[in-house]
C-alpha positions in Angstrom: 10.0 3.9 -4.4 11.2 2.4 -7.9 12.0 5.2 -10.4 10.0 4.6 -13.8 13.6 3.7 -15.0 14.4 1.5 -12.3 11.0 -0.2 -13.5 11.9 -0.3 -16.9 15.3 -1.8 -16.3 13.7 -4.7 -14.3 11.3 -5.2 -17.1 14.2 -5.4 -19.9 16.0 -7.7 -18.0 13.5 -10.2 -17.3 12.0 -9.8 -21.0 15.5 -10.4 -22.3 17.0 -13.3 -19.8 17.1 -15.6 -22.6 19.0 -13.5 -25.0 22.8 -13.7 -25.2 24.1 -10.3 -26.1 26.6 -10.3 -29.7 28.8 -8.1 -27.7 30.3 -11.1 -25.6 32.5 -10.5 -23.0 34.4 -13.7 -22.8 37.7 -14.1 -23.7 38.5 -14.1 -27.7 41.6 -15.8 -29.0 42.7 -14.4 -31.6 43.4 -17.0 -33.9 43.2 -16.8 -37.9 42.2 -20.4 -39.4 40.3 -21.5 -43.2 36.5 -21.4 -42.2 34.4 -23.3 -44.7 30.9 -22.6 -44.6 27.3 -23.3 -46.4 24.1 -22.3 -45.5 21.9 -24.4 -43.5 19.6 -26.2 -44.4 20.7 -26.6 -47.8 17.3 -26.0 -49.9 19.2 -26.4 -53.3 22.2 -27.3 -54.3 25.3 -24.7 -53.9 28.2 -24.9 -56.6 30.3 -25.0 -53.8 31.2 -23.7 -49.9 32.1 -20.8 -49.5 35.8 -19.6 -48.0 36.4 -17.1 -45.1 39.1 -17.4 -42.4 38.7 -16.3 -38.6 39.7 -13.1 -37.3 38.8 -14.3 -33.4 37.0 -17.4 -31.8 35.6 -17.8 -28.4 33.5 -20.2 -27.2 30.2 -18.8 -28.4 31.3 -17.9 -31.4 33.8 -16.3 -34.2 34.7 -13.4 -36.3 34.8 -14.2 -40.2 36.2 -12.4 -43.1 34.7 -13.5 -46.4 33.8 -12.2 -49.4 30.3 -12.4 -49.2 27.8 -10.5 -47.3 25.3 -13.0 -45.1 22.0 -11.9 -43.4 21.5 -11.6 -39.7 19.7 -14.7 -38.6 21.1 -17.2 -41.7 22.4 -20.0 -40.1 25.5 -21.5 -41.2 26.9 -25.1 -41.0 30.7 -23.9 -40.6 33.5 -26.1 -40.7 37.3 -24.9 -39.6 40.4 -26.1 -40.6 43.5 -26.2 -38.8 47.1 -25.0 -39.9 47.7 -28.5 -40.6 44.7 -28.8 -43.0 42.9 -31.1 -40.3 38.9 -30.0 -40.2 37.0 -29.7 -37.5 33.5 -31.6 -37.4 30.9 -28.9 -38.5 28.5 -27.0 -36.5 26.0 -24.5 -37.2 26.2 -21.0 -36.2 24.1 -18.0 -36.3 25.1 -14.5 -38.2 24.4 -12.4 -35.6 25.6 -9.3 -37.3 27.2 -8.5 -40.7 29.7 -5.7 -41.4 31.2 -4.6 -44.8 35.2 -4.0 -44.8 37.1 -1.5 -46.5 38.7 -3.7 -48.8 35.1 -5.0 -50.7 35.1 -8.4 -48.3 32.8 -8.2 -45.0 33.1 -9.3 -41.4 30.6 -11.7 -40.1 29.8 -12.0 -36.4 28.7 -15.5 -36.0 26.9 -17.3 -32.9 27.4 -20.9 -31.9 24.4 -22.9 -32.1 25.4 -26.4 -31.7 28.9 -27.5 -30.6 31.6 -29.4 -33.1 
């Protein structure tokens, strides 16, 4: 006989087998690049992008420092730029959670929505 925690477990996993957990567990490189990023859609004009730079990138996602804060769920279309300068094509991602550093800049967990 199922435990009421057993029960509860099974119930948790089915309700959440379409979420993808911000703790990922696949590999992260660890690989500091320029990020540009606005927010997306763009519903009025910004003065400009704003500038972060990667503390790790997987597949699903990336690490930002920046010196703004961002709320979980903005998306973002992100564009990052090489050592060389060259850019990326952009993509949008998903601030899936938002930290504040000790230095006054934040970290920003971001989720890959649709590929480069």
């Amino acid at each position: 006989m199922a435990s009421i925690v057993d029960n509860l477990a099974l119930a948790f996993d089915a309700f959440t087998e379409a979420y993808r957990s911000p703790f990922r567990s696949e590999p992260r490189q660890q690989d500091v690049q320029i990020v540009e990023y606005t927010r997306f859609p763009r519903t009025s004009p910004d003065p400009a992008p704003r500038i972060g730079f990667t503390r790790d990138v997987s597949p699903s996602g990336m690490c930002i420092g920046t010196d703004y804060e961002e709320p979980v769920g903005a998306l973002l279309r992100v564009v990052r730029r090489a050592g060389d300068g060259r850019s990326e094509r952009p993509c949008i991602d998903r601030v899936v959670w938002c930290q504040p550093a000790g230095d006054g800049r934040f970290w920003i967990g971001l989720e890959r929505v649709t590929s480069p």
